[in-house]
N, C-alpha and C positions, 0 to 999 in steps of 0.2 A: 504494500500500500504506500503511500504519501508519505506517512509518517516513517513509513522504514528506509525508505527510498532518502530521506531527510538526514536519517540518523547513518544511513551508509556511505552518502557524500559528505558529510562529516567528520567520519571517523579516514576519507580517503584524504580529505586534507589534511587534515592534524599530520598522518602519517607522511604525507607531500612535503609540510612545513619542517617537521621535525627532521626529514632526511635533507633539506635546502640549508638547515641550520650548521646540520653535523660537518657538512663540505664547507661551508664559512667558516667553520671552527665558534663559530658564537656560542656555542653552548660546552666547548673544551673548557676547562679551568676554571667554571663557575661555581662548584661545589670541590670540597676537597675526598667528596666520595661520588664514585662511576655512579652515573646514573644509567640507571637501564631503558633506555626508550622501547626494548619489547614488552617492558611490563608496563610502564606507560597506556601504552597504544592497549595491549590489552586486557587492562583493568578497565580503560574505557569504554570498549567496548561489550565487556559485560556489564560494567553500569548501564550502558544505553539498552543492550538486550533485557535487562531485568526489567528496566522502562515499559521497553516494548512490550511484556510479557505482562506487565503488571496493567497496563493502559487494555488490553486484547482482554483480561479476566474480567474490570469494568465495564467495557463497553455494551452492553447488557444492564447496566444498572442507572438507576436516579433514586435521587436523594430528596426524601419530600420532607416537606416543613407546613406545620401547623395542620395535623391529620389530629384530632381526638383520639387517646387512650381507652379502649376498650377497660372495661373493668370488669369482664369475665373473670371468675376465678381460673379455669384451666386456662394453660397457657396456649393450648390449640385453639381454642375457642376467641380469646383475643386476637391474635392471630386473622381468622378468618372473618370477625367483625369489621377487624380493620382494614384489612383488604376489599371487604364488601366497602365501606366506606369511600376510601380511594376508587373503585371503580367506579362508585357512583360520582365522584367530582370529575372525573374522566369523560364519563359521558353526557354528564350534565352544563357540566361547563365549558369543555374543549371539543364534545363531541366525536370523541375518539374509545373506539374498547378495546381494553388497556386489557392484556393476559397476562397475568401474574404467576412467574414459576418461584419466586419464593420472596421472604420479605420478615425484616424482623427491624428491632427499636435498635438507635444508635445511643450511647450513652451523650449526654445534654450540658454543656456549663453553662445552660441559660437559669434565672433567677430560680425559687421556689417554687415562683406564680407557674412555673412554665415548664410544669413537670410533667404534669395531666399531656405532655404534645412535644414528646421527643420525637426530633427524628428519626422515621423511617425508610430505612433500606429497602427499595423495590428491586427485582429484578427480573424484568420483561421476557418472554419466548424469543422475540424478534428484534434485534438491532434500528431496525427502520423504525419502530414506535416510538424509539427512544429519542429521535431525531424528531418526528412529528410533534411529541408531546413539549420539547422544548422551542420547535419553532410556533408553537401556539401558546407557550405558558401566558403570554400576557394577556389571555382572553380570564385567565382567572381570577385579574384585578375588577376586571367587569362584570365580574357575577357577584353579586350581592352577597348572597351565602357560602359564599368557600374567600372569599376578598383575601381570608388570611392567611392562604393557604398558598405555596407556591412550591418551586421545583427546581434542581439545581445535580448539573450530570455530578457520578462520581468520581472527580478527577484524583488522581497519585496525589501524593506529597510534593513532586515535581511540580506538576500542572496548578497546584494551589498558591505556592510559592510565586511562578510567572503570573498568575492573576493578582495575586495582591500589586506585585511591579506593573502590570497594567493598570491596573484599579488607579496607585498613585501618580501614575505617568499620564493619566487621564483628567482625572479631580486637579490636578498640578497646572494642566490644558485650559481645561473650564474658569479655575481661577483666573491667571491671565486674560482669557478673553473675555472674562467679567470686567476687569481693571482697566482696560483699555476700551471698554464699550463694544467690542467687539459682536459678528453675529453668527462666531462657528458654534458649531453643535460636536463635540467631539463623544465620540462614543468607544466603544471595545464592537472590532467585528473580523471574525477569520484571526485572533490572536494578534492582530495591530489594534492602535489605537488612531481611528480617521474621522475627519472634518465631514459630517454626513450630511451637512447643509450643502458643503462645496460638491459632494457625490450626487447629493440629488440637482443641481444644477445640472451638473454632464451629464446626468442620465436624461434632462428636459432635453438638452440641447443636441442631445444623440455622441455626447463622449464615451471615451472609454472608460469602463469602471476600474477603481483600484484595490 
């Protein structure tokens, strides 16, 4: 896929770089211990496999917020309420049915108040539902009865880390073009952060999109 195709041209420069280096000598005499550039090169690339591997076991899964706690006493029975539940904001509010092969509570450091509506772990039959439900999440602000309820894939350690550097490199954006009176609209889209005001002009005026 994409993503591996990303992480193989990757690890084909590193290994580019590191052997352009060796022939300059730039990297002789910089430590007073031999560095190993094969272990280098491949520690990295099982980091990046483990990535891979770890992104491939998620993708299958979303992460919901503000579902109601079943208060069954069996734990199967909870369980199955809540899922009922969930299916019902799926099809009520985004008009999508949602098939559930498995699903359970994620531990919460939200306050007291907000014990009764830990996060739930869903995890879908199909890949492509996963994509649907989040390119519609925002129909969930629109429905009245589920308002508080929203949806969020379940990204690595990795992918959480790069979103918060988006998040900031965004809000960072906004400020600025608040300060200056400015009238971009910067958003997070495809893992950049772009001016979606200036996008939707070239897309009026038949530009290319970025």
């Amino acid at each position: 896929g994409k993503l591996e195709e990303t992480f193989l041209t990757r690890l084909r420069d590193l290994e580019s770089e590191i052997s352009v280096l060796k022939e300059r000598g730039v990297l002789e005499g910089t430590s007073k211990q031999p560095v190993n550039f094969k272990e280098i090169v491949q520690e990295e690339r099982e980091a990046n496999l483990r990535e891979l591997s770890d992104r491939d076991r998620r993708k299958n899964n979303l992460v919901w917020f503000g579902i109601p706690e079943s208060e069954k006493p069996e734990a199967s029975d909870r369980m199955a309420e809540d899922n009922a539940f969930l299916k019902s904001v799926c099809i009520r509010a985004l008009g999508i049915q949602i098939d559930i092969t498995a699903s359970r509570r994620l531990r919460s450091n939200q306050s007291n108040d907000n014990k009764t509506k830990r996060p739930l772990l869903v995890t879908v039959k199909d890949h492509t539902q996963v994509g649907h439900i989040l390119k519609d999440a925002r129909k969930l602000r629109d429905c009245e009865e589920f308002k508080q309820v929203y949806v969020k894939r379940d990204s690595t350690p990795l992918e959480r880390v790069e979103m918060r550097r988006l998040i900031s490199e965004r809000d960072q954006k906004r400020e600025e073009t608040k300060s200056k009176g400015g009238s971009e609209n910067w958003v997070i889209r495809s893992g950049k952060v772009v001016n979606l005001a200036r996008r939707s002009r070239e897309d009026q005026g038949g530009g290319e999109q970025n």
